[in-house]
C-alpha atoms as a printed R data frame, in Angstrom:
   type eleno elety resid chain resno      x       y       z
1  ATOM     1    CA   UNK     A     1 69.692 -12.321 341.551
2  ATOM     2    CA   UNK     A     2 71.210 -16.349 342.073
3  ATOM     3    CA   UNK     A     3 74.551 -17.027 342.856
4  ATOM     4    CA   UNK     A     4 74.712 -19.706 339.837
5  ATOM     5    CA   UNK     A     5 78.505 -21.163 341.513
6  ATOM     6    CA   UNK     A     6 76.895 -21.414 344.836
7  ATOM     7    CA   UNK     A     7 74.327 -23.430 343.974
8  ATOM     8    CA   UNK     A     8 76.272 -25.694 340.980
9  ATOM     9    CA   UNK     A     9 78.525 -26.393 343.902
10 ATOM    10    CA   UNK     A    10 75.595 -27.386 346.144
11 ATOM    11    CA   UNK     A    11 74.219 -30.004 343.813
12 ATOM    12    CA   UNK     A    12 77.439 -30.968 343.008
13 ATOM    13    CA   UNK     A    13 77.973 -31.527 346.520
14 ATOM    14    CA   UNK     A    14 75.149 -33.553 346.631
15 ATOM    15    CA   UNK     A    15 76.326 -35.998 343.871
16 ATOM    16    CA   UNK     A    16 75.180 -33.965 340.712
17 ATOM    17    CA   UNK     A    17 78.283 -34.222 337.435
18 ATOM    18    CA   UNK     A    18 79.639 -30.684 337.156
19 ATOM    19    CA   UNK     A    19 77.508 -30.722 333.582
20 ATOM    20    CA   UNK     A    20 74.206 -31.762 335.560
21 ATOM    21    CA   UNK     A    21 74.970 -29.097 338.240
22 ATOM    22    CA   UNK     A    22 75.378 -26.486 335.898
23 ATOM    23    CA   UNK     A    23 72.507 -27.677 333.696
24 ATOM    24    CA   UNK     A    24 70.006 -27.420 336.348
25 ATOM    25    CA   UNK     A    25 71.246 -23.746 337.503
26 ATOM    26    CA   UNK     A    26 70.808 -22.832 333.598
27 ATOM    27    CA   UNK     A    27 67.172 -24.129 333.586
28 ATOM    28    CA   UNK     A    28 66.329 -22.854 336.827
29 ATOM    29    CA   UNK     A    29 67.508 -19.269 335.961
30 ATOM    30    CA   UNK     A    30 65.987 -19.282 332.676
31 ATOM    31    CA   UNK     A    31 62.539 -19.760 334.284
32 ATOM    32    CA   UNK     A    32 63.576 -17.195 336.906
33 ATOM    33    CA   UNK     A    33 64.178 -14.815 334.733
34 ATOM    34    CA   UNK     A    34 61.517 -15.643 332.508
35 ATOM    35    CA   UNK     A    35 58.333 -16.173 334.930
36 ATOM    36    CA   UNK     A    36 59.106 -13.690 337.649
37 ATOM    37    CA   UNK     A    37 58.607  -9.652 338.276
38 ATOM    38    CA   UNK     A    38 61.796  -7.442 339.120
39 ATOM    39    CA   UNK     A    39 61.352  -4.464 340.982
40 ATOM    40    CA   UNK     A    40 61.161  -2.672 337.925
41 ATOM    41    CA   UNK     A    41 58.653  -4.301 336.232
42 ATOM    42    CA   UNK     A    42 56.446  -3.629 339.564
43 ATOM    43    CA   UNK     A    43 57.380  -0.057 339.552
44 ATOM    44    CA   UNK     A    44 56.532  -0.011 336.217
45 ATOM    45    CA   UNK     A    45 53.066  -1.714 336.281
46 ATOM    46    CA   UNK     A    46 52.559   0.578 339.345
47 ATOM    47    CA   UNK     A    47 53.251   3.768 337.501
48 ATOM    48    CA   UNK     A    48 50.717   2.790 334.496
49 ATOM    49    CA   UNK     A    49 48.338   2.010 336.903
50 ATOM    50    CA   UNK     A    50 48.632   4.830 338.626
51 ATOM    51    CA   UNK     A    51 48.169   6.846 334.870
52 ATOM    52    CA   UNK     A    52 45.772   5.181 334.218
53 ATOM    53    CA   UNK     A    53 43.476   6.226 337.766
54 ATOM    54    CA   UNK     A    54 44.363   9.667 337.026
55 ATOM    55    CA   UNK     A    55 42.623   9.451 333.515
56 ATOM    56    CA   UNK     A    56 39.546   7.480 334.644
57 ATOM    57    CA   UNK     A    57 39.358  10.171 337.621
58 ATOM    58    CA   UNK     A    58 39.472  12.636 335.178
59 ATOM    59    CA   UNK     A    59 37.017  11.273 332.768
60 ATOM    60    CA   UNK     A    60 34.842  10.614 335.854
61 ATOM    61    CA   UNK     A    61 35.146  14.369 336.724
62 ATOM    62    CA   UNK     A    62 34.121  15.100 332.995
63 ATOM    63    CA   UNK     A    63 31.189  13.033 332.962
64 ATOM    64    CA   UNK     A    64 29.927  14.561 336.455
65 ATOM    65    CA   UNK     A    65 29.985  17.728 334.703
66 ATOM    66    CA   UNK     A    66 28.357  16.682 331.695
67 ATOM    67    CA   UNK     A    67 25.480  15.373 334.020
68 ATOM    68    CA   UNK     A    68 25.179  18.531 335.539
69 ATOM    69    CA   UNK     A    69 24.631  20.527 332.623
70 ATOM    70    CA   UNK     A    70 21.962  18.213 331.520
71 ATOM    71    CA   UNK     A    71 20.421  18.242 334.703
72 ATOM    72    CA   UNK     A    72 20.178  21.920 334.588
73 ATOM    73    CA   UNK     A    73 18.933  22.605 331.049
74 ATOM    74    CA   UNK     A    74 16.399  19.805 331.779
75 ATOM    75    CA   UNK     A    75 15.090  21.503 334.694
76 ATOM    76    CA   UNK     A    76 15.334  25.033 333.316
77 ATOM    77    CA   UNK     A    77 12.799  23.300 330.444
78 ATOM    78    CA   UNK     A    78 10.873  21.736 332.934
79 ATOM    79    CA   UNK     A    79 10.319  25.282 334.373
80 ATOM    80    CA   UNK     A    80  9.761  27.083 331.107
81 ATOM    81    CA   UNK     A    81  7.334  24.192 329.995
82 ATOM    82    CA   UNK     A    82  5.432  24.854 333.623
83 ATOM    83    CA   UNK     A    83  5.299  28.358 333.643
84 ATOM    84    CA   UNK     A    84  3.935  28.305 329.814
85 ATOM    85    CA   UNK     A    85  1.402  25.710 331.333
86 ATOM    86    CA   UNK     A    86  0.224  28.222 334.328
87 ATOM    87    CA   UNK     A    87 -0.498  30.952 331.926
88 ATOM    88    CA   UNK     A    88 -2.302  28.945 329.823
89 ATOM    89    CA   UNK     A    89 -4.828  27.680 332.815
């Protein structure tokens, strides 16, 4: 992560108290570690996303079947409503 005595020892190079250098180091790791993704909160974001594509792929696969069997028993009463029509005429 930060080397928090390298960089104390940078500011205090530069003229920073000891309390001021370690001060800043605190505050800047806090909102390091506060604001910012580690590898394993990417590889876990990455792994719900990729459950979650796998259950919208599925449910897309379910709904194309749904659709089909619709379309068919709509067109199989399409048929059976013609050919009732064609004996009638």
């Amino acid at each position: 992560m930060i080397d928090a005595v390298k960089y104390t020892q940078q500011l205090e190079s530069a003229r920073f108290t000891r309390k001021q250098a370690q001060t800043t180091v605190r505050i800047l790791y806090d909102l390091l570690e506060q604001n910012l993704a580690s590898k394993k909160d990417i590889h876990e974001l990455d792994k719900r996303i990729h459950e979650l594509d796998l259950k919208f792929s599925h449910e897309i696969e379910k709904s194309g079947f749904r659709l089909t069997i619709k379309l068919g028993a709509m067109l199989a009463l399409a048929i059976t409503i013609l050919a009732s029509l064609i004996k009638l005429f």
